[in-house]
VEXLOVO-452719 format. One line per 3 residues: number of its first residue (from 1); their letters; for each residue x, z, y of C-alpha. Coordinates in steps of 0.001 Angstrom, whole numbers, plus 500000, padded with zeros to 6 digits. Layout:
! VEXLOVO-452719
NUM> a> X/Z/Y ~ ...;
END
This chain:
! VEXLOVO-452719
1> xxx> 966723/653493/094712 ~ 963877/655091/092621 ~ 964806/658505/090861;
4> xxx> 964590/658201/086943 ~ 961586/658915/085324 ~ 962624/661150/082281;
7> xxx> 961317/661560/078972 ~ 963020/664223/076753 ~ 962132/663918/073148;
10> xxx> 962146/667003/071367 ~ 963023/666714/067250 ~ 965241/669041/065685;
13> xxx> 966365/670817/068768 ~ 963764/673110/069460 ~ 965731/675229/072053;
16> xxx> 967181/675489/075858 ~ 970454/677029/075204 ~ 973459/674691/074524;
19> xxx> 971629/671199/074174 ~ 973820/668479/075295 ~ 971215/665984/075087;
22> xxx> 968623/667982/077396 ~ 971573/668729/080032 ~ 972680/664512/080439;
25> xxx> 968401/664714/080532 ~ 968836/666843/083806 ~ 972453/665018/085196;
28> xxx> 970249/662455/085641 ~ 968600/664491/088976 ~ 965554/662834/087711;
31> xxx> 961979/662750/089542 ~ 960118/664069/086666 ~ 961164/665314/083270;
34> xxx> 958186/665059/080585 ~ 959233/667581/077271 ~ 957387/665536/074665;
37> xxx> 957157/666338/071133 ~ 955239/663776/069171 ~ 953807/664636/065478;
40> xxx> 955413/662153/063274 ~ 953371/661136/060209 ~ 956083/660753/057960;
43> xxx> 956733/664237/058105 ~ 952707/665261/057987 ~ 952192/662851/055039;
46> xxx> 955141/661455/053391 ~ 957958/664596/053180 ~ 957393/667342/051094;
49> xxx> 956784/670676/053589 ~ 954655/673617/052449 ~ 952839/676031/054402;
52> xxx> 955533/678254/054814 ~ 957832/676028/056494 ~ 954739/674318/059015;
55> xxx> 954071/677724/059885 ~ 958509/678126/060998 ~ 957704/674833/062675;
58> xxx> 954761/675548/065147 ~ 956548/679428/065769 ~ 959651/677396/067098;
61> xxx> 957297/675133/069073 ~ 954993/677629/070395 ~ 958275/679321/071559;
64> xxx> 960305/676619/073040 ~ 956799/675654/074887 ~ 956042/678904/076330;
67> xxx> 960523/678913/077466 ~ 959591/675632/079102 ~ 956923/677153/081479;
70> xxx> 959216/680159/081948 ~ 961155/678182/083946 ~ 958727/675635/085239;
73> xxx> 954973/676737/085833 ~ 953344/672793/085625 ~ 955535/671911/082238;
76> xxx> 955370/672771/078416 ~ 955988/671332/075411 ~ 953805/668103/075713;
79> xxx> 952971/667982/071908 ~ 951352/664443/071181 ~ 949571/663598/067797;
82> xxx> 950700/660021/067168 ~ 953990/658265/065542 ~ 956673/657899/068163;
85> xxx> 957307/654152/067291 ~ 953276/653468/068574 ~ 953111/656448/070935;
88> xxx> 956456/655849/072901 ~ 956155/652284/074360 ~ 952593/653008/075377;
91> xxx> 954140/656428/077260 ~ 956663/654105/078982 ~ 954306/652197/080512;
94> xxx> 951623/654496/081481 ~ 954157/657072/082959 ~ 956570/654579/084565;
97> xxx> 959318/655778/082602 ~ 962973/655036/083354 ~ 964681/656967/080692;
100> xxx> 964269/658499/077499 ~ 966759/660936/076035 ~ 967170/662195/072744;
103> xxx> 969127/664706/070415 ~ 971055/662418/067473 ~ 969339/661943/064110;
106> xxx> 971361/660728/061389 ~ 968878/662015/058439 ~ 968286/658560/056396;
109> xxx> 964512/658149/057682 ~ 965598/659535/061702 ~ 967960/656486/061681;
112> xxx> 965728/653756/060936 ~ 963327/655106/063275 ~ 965118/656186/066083;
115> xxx> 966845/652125/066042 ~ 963515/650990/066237 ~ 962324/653348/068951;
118> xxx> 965601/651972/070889 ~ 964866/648818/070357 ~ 961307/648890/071391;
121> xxx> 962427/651071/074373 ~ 965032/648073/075015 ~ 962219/645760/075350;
124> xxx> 960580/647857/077490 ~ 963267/648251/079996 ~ 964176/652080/079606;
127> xxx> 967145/653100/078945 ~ 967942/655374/075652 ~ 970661/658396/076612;
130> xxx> 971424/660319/073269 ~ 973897/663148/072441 ~ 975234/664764/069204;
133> xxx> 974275/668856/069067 ~ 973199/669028/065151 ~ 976172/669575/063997;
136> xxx> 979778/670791/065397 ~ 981010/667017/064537 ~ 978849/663539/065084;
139> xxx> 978626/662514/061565 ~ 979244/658990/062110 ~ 982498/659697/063378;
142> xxx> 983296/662385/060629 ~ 982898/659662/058261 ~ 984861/656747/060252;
145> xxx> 987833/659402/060447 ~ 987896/660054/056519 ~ 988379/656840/056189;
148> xxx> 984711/655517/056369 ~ 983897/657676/053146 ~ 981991/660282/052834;
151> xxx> 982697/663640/053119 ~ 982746/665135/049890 ~ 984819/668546/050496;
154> xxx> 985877/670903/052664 ~ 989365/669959/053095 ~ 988364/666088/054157;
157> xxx> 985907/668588/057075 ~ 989085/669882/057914 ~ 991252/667236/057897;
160> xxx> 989063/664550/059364 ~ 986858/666909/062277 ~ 990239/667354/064325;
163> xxx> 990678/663954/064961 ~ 987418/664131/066427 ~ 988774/666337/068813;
166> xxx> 987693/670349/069436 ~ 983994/671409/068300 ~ 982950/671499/071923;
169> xxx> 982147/675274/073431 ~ 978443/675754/074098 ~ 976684/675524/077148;
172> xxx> 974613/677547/079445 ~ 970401/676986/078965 ~ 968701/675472/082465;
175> xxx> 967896/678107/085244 ~ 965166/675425/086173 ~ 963609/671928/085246;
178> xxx> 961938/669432/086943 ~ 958044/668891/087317 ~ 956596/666515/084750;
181> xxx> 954424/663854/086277 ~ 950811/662559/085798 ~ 950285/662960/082226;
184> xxx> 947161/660464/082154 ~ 946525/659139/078398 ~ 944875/655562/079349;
187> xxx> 945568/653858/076625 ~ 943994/653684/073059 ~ 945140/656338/070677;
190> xxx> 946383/655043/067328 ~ 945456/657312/064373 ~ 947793/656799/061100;
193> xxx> 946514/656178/057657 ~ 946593/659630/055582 ~ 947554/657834/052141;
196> xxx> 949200/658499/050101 ~ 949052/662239/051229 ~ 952110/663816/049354;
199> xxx> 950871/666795/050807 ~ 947757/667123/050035 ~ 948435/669901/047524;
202> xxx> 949225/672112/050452 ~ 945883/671422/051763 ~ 942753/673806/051493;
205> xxx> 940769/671536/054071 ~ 940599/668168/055524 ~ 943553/667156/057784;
208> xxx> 942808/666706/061123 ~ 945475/667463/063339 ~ 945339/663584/064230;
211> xxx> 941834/663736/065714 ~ 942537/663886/069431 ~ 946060/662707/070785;
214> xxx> 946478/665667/073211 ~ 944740/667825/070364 ~ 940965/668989/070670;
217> xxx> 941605/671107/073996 ~ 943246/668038/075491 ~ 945693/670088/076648;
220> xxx> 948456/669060/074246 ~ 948793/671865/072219 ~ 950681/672943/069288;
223> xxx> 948455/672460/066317 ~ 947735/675038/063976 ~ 947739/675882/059840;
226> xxx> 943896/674812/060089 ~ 944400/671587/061791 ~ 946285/670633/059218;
229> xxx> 944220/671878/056456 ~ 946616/674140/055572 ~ 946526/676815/053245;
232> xxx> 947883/680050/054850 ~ 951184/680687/054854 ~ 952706/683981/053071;
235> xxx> 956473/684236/054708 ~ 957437/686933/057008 ~ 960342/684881/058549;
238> xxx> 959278/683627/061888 ~ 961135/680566/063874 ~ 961652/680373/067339;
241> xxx> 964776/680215/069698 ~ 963666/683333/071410 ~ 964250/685003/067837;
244> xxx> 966806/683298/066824 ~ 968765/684604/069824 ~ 968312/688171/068853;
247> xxx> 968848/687489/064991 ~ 972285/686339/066046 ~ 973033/688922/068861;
250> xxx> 972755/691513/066170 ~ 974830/689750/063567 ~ 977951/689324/066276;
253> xxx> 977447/692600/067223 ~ 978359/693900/063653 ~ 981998/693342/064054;
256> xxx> 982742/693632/060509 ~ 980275/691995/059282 ~ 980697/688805/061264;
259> xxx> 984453/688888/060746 ~ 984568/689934/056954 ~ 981504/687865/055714;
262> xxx> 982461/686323/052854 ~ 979159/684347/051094 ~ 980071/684805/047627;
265> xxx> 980376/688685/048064 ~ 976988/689031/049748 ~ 974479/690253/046884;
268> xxx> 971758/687813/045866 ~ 969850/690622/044759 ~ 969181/691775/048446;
271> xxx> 965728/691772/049609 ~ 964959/693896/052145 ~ 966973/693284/054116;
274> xxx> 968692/690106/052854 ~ 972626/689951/052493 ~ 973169/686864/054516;
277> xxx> 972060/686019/058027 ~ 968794/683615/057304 ~ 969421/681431/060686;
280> xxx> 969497/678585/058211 ~ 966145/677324/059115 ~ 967028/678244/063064;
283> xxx> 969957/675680/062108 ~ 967203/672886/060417 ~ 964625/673490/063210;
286> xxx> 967596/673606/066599 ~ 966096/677119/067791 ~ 969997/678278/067237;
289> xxx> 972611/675897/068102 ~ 975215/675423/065041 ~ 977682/675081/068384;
292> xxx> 976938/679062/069606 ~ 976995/680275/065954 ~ 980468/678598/065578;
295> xxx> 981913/680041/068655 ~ 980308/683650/068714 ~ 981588/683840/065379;
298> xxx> 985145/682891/065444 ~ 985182/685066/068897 ~ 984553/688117/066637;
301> xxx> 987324/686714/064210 ~ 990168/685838/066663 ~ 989589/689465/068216;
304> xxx> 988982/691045/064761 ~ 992488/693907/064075 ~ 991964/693935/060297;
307> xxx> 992382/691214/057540 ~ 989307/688386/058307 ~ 987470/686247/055997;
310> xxx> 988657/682349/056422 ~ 986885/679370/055428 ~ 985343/677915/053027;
313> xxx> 983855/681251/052569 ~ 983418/682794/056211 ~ 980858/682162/058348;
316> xxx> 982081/679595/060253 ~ 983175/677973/056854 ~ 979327/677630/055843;
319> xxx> 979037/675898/058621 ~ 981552/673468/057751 ~ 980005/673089/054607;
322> xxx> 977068/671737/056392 ~ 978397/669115/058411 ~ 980088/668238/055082;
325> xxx> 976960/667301/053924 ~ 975661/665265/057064 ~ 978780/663559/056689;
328> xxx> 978258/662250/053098 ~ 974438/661531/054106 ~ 975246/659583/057110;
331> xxx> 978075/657489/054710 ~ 975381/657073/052196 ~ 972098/656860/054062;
334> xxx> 968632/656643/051589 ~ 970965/656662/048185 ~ 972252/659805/048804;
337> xxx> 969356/661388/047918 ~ 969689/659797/044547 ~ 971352/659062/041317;
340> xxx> 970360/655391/041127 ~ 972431/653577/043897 ~ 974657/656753/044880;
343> xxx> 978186/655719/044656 ~ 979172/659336/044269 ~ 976554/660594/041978;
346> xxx> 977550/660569/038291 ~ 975024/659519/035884 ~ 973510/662151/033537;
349> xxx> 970912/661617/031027 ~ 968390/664190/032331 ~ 965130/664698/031469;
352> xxx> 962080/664243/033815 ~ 964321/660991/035465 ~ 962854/659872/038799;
355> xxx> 960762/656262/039281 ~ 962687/653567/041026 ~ 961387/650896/042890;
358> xxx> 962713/647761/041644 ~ 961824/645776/044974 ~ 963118/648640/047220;
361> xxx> 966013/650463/044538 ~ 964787/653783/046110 ~ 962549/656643/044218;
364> xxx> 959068/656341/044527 ~ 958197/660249/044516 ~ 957411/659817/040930;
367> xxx> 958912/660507/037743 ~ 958794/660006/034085 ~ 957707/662258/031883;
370> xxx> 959911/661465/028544 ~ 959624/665081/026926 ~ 956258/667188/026924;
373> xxx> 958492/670225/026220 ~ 960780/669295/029556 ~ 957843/668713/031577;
376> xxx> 956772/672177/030413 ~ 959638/674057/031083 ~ 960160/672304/034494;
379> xxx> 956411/673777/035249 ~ 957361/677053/034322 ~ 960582/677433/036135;
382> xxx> 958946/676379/039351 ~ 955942/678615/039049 ~ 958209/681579/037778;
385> xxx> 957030/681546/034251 ~ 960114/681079/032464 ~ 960569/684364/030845;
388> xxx> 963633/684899/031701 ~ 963009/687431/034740 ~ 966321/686901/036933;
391> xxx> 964995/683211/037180 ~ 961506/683767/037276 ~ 962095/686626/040441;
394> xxx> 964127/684067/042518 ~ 961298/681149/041945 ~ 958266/683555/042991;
397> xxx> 960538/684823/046016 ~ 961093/681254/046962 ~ 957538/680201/046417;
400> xxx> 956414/683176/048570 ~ 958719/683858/051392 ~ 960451/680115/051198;
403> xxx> 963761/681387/051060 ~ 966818/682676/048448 ~ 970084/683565/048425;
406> xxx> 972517/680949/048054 ~ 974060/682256/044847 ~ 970196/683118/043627;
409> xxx> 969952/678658/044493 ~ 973065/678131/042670 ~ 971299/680294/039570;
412> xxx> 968156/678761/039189 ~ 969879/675276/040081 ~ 971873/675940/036846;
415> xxx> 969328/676751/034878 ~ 967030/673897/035526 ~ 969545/671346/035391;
418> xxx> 973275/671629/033050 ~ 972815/675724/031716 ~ 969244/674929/030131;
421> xxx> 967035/673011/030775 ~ 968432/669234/031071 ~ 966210/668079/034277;
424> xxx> 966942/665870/036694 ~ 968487/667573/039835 ~ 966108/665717/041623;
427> xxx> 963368/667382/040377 ~ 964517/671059/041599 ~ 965342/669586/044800;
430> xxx> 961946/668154/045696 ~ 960574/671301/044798 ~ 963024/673162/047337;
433> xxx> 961929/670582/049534 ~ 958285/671515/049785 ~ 959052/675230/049428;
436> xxx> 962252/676139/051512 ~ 961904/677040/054923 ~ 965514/676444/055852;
439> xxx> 964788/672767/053895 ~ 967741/670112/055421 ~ 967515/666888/053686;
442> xxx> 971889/666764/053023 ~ 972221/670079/052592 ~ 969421/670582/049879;
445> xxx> 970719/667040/048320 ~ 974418/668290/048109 ~ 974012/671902/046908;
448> xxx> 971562/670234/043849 ~ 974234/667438/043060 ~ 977473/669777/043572;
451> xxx> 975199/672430/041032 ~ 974402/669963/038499 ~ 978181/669038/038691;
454> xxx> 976973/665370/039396 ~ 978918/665071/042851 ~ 980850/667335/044811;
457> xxx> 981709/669839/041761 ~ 983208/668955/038288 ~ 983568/672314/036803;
460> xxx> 980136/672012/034374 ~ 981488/674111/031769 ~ 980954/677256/034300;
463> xxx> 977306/678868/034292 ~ 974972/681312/035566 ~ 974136/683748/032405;
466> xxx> 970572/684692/033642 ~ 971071/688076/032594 ~ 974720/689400/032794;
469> xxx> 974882/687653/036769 ~ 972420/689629/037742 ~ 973007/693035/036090;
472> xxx> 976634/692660/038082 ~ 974696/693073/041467 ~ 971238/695041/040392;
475> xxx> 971648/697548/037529 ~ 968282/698534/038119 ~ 966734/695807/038304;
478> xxx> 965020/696546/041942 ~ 964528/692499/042932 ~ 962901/691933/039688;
481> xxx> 960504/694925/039766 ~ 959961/693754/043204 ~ 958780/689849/042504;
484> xxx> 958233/690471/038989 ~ 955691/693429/039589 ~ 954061/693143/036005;
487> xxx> 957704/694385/035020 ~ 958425/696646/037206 ~ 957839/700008/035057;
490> xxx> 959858/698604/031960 ~ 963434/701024/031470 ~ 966478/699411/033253;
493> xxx> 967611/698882/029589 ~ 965409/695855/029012 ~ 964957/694785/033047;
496> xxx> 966194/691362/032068 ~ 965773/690801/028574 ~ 962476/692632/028192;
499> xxx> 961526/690678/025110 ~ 964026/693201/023701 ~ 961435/696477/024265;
502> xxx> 960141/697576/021017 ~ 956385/696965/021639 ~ 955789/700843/022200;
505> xxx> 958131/700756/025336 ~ 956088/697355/026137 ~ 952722/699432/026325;
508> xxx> 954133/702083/028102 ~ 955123/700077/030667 ~ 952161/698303/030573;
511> xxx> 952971/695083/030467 ~ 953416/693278/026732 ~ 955931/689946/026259;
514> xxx> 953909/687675/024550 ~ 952628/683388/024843 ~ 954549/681188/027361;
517> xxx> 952479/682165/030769 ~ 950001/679298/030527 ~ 947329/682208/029964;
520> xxx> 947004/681271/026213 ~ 948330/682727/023108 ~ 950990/680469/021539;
523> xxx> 949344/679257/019212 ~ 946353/677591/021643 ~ 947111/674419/023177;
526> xxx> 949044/674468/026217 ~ 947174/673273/029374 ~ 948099/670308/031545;
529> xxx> 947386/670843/034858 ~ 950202/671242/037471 ~ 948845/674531/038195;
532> xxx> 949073/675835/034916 ~ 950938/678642/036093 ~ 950672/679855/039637;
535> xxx> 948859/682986/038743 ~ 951834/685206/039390 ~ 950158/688197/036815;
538> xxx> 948596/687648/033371 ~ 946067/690112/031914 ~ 945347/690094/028401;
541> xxx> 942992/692550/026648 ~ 943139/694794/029783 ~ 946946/694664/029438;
544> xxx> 949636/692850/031568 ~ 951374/690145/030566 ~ 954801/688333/030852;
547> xxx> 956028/685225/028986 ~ 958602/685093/026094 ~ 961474/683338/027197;
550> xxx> 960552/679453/026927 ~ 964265/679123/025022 ~ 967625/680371/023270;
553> xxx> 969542/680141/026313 ~ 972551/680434/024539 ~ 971397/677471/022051;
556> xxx> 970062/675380/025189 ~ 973570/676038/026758 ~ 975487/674906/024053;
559> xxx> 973375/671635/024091 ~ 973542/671111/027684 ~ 977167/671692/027330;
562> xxx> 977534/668800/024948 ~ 975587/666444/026689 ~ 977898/667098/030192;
565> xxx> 980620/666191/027870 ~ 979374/663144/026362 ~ 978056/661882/029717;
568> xxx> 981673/662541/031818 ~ 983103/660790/028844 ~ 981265/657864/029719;
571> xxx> 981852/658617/033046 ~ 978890/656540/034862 ~ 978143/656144/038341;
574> xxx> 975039/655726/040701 ~ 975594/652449/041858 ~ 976984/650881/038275;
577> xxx> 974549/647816/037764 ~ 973917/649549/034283 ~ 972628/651999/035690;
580> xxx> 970274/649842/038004 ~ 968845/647840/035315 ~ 968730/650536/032694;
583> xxx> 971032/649185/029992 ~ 973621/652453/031265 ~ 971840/654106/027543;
586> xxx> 973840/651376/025515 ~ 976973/653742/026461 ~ 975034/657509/025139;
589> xxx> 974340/658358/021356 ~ 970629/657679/020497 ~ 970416/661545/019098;
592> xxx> 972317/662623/022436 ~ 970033/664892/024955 ~ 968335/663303/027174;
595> xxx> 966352/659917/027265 ~ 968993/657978/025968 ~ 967767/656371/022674;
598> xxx> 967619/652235/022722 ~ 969063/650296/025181 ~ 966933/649953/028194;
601> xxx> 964204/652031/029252 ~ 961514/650673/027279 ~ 962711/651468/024233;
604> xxx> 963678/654916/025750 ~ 960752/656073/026876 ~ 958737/654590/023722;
607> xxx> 957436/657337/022251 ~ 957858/661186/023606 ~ 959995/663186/021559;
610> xxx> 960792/666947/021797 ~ 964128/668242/023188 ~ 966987/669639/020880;
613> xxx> 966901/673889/020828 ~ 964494/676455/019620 ~ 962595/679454/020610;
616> xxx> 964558/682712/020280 ~ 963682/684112/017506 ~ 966465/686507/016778;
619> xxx> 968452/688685/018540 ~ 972154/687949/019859 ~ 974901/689745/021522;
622> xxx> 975884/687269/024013 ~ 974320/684668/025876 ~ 977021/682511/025706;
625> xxx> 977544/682183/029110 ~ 980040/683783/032229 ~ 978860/686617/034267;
628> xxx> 978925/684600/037188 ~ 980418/681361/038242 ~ 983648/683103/038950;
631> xxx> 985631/679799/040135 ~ 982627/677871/042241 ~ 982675/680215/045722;
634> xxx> 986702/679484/045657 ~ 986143/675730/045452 ~ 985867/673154/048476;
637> xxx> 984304/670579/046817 ~ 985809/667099/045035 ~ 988205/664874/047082;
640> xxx> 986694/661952/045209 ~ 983821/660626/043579 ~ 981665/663139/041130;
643> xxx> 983614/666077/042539 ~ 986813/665311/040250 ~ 990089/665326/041864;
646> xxx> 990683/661736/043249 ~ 987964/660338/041587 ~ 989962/659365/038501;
649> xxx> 988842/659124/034944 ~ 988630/662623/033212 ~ 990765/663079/030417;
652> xxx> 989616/663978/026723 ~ 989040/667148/026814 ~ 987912/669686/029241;
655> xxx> 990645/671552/031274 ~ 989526/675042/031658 ~ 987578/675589/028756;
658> xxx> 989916/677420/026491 ~ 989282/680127/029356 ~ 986134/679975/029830;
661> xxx> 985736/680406/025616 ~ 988354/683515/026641 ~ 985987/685269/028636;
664> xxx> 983132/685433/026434 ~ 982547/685920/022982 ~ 981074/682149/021543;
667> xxx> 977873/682341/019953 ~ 978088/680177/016815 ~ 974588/679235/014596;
END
């Protein structure tokens, strides 16, 4: 009988070290073993990835390639350009394969794709081996064991993973692999179609990495930023498993650290170095597996003589919060990812609502501009514009390094969405999508829905005070002076309110506060363009600038407070047919925030009108809002739908608030 002819289909496990699906590759003793990556359009063209995160991408493969001919002179990473569902059944054939073997997928898109590789590998008579190494638990079975729901906290994680049995120990990488086989390429190469190009913002030049399938050595190569027509990347984080390996050696090796970490004590204000361990986009990419993280980890703890940290907050508890999140994905598939359809996404008017197909029910990457003023703001909070420097320092920071700290996410996702601004969540998410390095589809998904308190998290009333939060971990104001250099000679006094400088303090530090960051005065007409306000630093008459804040913050959060009120009162779901054919605004007051005037969208979106609040003009004690979002770090998440408790109607009335209105003075107009 005929040894197996093996192809191993790299995705998101770019390593050698504990891979369950690479090791039943090799218990198959087979004659050949072909490492094959092949460059998926979807991902080229139709997901949102910037530079910074390509750049991650090809380290981890250029690393996992070079490990691959460590260990086996004749093999590397085989790196095709061509979609696997054209690429794979001609491979079959013209290699003879017996076998192919894959790491599970279940990301909404991976699903439908890998079930039609299968079945087109079914046809072809090889036979499809796969293994679960993503996460600790398969997903699929998280969710069959909570009951075939999704997961939506902690405790379900908990209560549901066991059942599963023991998160299996890691294993050992290969000493050795097998020789690939002929890798002839006689057969017609099939080039996608570019459009649409979502990412053709990224793009200096002309994309080309699909010119020549084995790339334009022939000697299948990882492409680079200028195949792609890239612009150049700006992080310092580099992927691969060969770092990821030492990243993590020297986290274990800090006792304390590994056995104390607690993620809502680590500052978000940390830069260099960061407070947290940044092998979230190892996790995303495979060059770390999730399974040696867990283990090394709670090693440390079991062994650890003082008092250690337990989850949800310890490390191995973030990384129950992740499979959390593949959990409610793999329940929900395509709708998790948004409001309309999502049976556990609670309907808020926002502004800037997302397009929905109404063949398909699923966004169309577009959205609907029903304020100029929201559209505005949205600009400016994503290009770091806002005026509010806290906010603005964690966008440029994301924008040029592709990473934040997870309380500086949970900030600027409060902000955006229910503590100013009234967007969509899914706006702030696709922009995390293209920026983030450590981007995972659930995980970006659930932290935007559990921050604007639409699933996972009920607790609305509790917000992010752009200016007392951050004072609690940076008196001086070092982050901002860092990524908000045109403010980085101004007197700790006025770090985060420098709008507050009398204007001789202003020149001295030479920098004035004045227009909204578009480059014009205020009284010029604003420009349109989606680039309106990249330019990180403003001159003006030989002088720096920085933007007045775009807002009252404490007037904006007083509105955004009412409208989370009205809309849990109407307390709306995803998959509601109101909320499908657009009659949901029937249930909100016309003068309520948000689109909700008529009765459909038509009448809605008939005529743009300006949203409620006003420019600060004067000058107020309080913001209005908490410190910090003293109760959210404790919290593991809603046991029902919407994050509430069960899932059951919410009373009148807000419990809670009566202390949250004890911790702060009220601002009252």
């Amino acid at each position: 009988m005929a040894k197996p002819r093996v192809i191993y289909w790299f995705r998101t496990d770019l390593r050698l070290h504990d891979s369950p699906a690479l090791k039943a590759a090799l218990d198959l003793n087979p004659e050949c073993l072909y490492p094959i990556w092949t460059w998926d359009p979807h991902y080229v063209y139709r997901a949102r990835v910037g530079p910074n995160r390509w750049q991650f991408l090809l380290d981890c493969q250029s690393d996992l390639s070079a490990s691959i001919t460590k260990l086996n002179k004749k093999s590397k990473l085989f790196l095709m350009r061509e979609a696997p569902t054209t690429l794979l059944p001609k491979l079959f054939k013209a290699w003879k394969i017996s076998h192919l073997v894959f790491e599970k997928d279940t990301d909404a898109y991976a699903k439908e794709r890998d079930n039609e590789v299968m079945e087109l590998a079914r046809k072809a008579g090889v036979e499809v081996v796969f293994r679960v190494g993503r996460t600790l638990y398969d997903p699929d079975q998280l969710v069959e064991k909570n009951g075939r729901k999704p997961t939506m906290s902690i405790s379900q994680v908990e209560h549901a993973g066991p059942k599963i049995g023991n998160i299996p120990k890691p294993i050992p990488a290969p000493k050795s692999l097998p020789d690939p086989g002929e890798t002839d390429l006689e057969f017609e190469h099939e080039q996608p179609p570019q459009d649409p190009d979502i990412n053709a913002i990224q793009r200096s030049n002309k994309e080309q990495s699909y010119t020549n399938l084995a790339g334009p050595n022939n000697d299948f190569s990882v492409p680079t930023l200028s195949e792609l027509g890239l612009k150049p990347a700006h992080t310092s984080h580099r992927g691969g498993e060969t770092v990821a390996l030492k990243v993590l050696d020297d986290i274990i090796a800090n006792k304390d650290y590994t056995a104390t970490f607690q993620k809502p004590n680590t500052a978000p204000t940390a830069f260099s170095p960061q407070a947290t361990t940044l092998l979230s986009p190892h996790l995303h990419f495979g060059s770390i597996s999730v399974r040696s993280f867990y283990w090394r980890a709670q090693e440390v703890v079991d062994n650890y003589k003082g008092q250690a940290s337990k989850p949800p907050t310890s490390l191995t508890g973030q990384l129950l919060f992740r499979d959390m999140y593949f959990g409610a994905q793999a329940a929900l598939g395509y709708h998790f990812g948004q409001t309309v359809g999502n049976s556990h996404c609670r309907v808020i008017p926002w502004h800037l609502p997302s397009e929905v197909s109404p063949q398909t029910g699923l966004v169309t990457g577009k959205y609907t501009t029903d304020s100029d003023e929201a559209e505005t703001w949205f600009q400016r909070w994503k290009w770091g514009r806002t005026g509010f420097p806290w906010i603005d320092a964690l966008m440029r920071q994301l924008r040029h390094e592709g990473w934040i700290h997870h309380l500086g996410r949970h900030a600027v996702a409060c902000f955006l969405t229910r503590g100013g601004c009234y967007i969509d969540w899914e706006r702030g998410a696709e922009v995390f999508e293209e920026w983030l390095i450590d981007h995972e589809a659930c995980s970006n998904i659930g932290n935007w829905q559990w921050l604007s308190c639409t699933a996972f998290y009920s607790q609305f009333y509790r917000c992010y005070s752009p200016i007392a939060f951050p004072q609690k971990w940076d008196k001086e104001g070092e982050f901002v002076r860092h990524f908000v250099p045109e403010l980085k000679d101004y007197p700790k006094k006025y770090i985060y309110e420098p709008w507050k400088a009398p204007i001789v303090d202003q020149k001295k530090a030479g920098c004035l506060v004045t227009g909204d960051g578009s480059g014009h005065s205020e009284e010029s007409e604003p420009q349109k363009q989606a680039d309106w306000c990249q330019g990180d630093i403003e001159i003006q008459d030989g002088m720096k600038t920085y933007p007045k804040p775009m807002f009252d913050f404490a007037d904006r959060r007083t509105i955004c407070l009412d409208g989370m009120k009205a809309a849990y009162a109407v307390h709306l779901y995803g998959d509601d047919q109101r909320v499908k054919d657009g009659t949901w605004r029937a249930l909100f007051a016309d003068e309520g925030e948000g689109p909700t005037e008529g009765k459909n969208e038509k009448e809605a979106m008939t005529g743009k009108r300006k949203v409620r609040g006003k420019v600060r003009t004067e000058e107020k004690e309080n913001d209005g809002a908490i410190e910090e979002d003293e109760g959210e770090a404790k919290e593991t998440g809603g046991e029902g739908k919407g994050g509430e408790k069960g899932g059951s109607k919410r009373k009148k009335g807000i419990k809670g608030q009566r202390t949250l209105d004890g911790v702060v003075k009220r601002v009252r107009n």
